[in-house]
N, C-alpha and C positions, 0 to 999 in steps of 0.2 A: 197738680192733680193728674192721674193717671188717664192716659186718651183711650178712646176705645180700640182697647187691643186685648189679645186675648196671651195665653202662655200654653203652651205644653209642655206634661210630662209624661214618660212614658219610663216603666221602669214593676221591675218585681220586686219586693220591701224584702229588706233582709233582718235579721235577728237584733242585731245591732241598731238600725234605725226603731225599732219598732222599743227596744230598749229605750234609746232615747228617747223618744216620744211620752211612752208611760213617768219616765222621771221626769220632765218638764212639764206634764200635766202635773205631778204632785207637786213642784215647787211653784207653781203657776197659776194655781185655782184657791180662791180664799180657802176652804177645808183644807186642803193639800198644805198652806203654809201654814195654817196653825197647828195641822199635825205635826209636823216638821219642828216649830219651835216648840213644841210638848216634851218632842223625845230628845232634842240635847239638852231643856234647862234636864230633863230625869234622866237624861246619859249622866249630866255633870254633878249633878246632884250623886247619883250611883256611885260615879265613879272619885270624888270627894270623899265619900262614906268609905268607898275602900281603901283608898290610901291613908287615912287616916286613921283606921283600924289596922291595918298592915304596920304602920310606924310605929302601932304602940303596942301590940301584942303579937309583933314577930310574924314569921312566914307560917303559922301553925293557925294566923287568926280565921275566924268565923267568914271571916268578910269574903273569903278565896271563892267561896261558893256561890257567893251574891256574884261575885267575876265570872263567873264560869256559867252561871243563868245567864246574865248579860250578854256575855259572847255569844252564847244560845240563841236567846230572843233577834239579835241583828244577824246572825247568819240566816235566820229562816227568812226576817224579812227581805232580806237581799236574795233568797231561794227563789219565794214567793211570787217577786218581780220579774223574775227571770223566768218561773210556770207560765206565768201569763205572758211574757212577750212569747214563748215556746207554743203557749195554746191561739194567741192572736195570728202569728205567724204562720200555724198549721191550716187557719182560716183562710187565711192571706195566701196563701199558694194552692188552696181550693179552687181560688175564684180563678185565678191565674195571672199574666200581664197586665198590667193597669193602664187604662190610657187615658190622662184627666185632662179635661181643660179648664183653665180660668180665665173668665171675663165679667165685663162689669154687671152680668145679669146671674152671675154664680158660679157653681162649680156641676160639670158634667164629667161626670167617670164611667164609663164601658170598662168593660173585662171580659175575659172568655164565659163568664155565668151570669152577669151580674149589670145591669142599664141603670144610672142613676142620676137627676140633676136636685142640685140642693142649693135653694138661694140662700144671698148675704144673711139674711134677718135669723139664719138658722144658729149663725155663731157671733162670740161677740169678741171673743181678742184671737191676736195671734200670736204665737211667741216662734225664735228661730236657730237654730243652733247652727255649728258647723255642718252638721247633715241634713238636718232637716227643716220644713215648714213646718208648725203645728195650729192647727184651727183647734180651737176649744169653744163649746159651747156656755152663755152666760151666767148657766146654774152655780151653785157653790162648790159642786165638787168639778163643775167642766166636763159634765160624764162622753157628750158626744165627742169626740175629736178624730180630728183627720188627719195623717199622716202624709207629706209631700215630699219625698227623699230626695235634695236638688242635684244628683247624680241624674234624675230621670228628666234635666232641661236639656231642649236641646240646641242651645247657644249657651256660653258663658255672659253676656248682656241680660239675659232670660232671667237673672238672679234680682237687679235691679229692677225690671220691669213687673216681676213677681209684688217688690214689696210697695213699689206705687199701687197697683190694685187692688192689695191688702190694704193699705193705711186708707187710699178713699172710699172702700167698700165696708170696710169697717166702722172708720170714722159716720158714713154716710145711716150707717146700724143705731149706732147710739146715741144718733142726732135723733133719729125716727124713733126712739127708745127713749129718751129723756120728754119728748114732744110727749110723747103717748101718756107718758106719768102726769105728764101736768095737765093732761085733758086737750091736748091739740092732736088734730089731724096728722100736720106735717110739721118741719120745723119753719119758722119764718122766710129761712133766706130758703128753703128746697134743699132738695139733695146737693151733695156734694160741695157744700157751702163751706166745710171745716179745710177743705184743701186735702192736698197729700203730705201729711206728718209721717213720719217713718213708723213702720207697725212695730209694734214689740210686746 
């Protein structure tokens, strides 16, 4: 279990993290991954259709056109994500420098516009890539989410001690979260009963 300690980052998001972020929210969030298995079984599906059109009535068949929509539809989608990490960003360097902390009573963010503290109960997983933290919120598509780019720790240890207070603060979320469905206050054993599991 994570001791009371706190992490800092401090850092301006760049293009690229803010990209990653929006892709690991979609592969991450129940909506997100059924979208996801929607569009390869009808990639493969599509793309089935067209070779098999192709084999049997030559480079002249019907199907080139269904290829050429296809290519269409996934360039825009892959545009579209990139609009948005380009409009999040343009946000994101409004506010200015970011100076976040995390400890076991939440997360506080300053920036040159902007004063913010958001407790645990706000979010319910966390997912981590090679650049980034990502907090997502419970819902089904995870609309709230926080981007943590670990270029902005300032210790290489700081990485470790990040995912201890994610995994007890987390864990500590959906103890208080399952209690609550079943008509209890808290859970049995209290907070922080589940330990430090690694967040993911």
């Amino acid at each position: 279990m994570a001791t009371d300690v706190s992490v800092q980052f401090t850092y301006t998001v760049t293009l690229r993290e803010i990209s990653d972020g929006l892709k690991l929210q979609m592969r991450h969030s129940p909506a997100g991954r059924w979208v996801c298995r929607v569009l390869w079984v009808v990639g493969i599906f599509l793309g089935l259709v067209i070779v098999a059109n192709v084999a049997t009535r030559g480079i002249n068949s019907p199907a080139l056109g269904v290829l050429r929509f296809t290519v269409t539809v996934v360039l825009i989608m892959i545009a579209c994500r990139w609009l948005m990490a380009l409009a999040l960003l343009g946000y994101a360097r409004h506010l200015g420098e970011h100076r976040v902390t995390v400890d076991r009573r939440g997360i506080g963010t300053v920036s040159e516009r902007h004063t913010n503290h958001t407790g645990w109960e706000f979010y319910g997983r966390c997912v981590e890539s090679r650049r980034v933290f990502v907090l997502l919120t419970p819902d089904v598509w995870g609309a709230g989410v926080l981007l943590l780019p670990k270029r902005g720790l300032s210790a290489p240890q700081d990485t470790e001690r990040m995912r201890e207070l994610l995994a007890a603060a987390l864990i500590d979320q959906r103890s208080v979260r399952a209690a609550r469905r079943n008509g209890c206050d808290q859970p049995e054993d209290g907070p922080g009963a589940a330990g430090g599991a690694r967040a993911t």
